[in-house]
N, C-alpha and C positions, 0 to 999 in steps of 0.2 A: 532480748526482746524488749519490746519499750509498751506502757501499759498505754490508754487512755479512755480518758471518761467524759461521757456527753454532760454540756452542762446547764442541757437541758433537764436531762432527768437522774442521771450520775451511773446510768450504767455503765461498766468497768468493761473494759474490750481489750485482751493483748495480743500483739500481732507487731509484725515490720512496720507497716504504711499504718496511717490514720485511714479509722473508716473516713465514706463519704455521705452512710448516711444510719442513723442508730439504726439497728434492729426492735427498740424498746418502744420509741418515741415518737420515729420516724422524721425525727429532723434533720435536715442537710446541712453539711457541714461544722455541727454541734462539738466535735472531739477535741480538747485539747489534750495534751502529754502529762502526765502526772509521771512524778518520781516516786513510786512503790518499790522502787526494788532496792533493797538494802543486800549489799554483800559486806563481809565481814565476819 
């Protein structure tokens, strides 16, 4: 699962697909990819 967070308001979303639109903030297209997940 790949995380991402609007950077509009930094809500944190994980799921397949990038959202299209926050549920927080209500911005479109706001999501970029963050690397949170550390395995190890």
């Amino acid at each position: 699962m790949a995380v991402f967070k609007c950077k509009k308001c930094g809500y944190i979303k994980e799921g397949r697909c990038k959202p299209k639109k926050c549920p927080e903030c209500n911005e479109q297209n706001s999501f970029e990819r963050v690397d949170s997940e550390k395995k190890g």
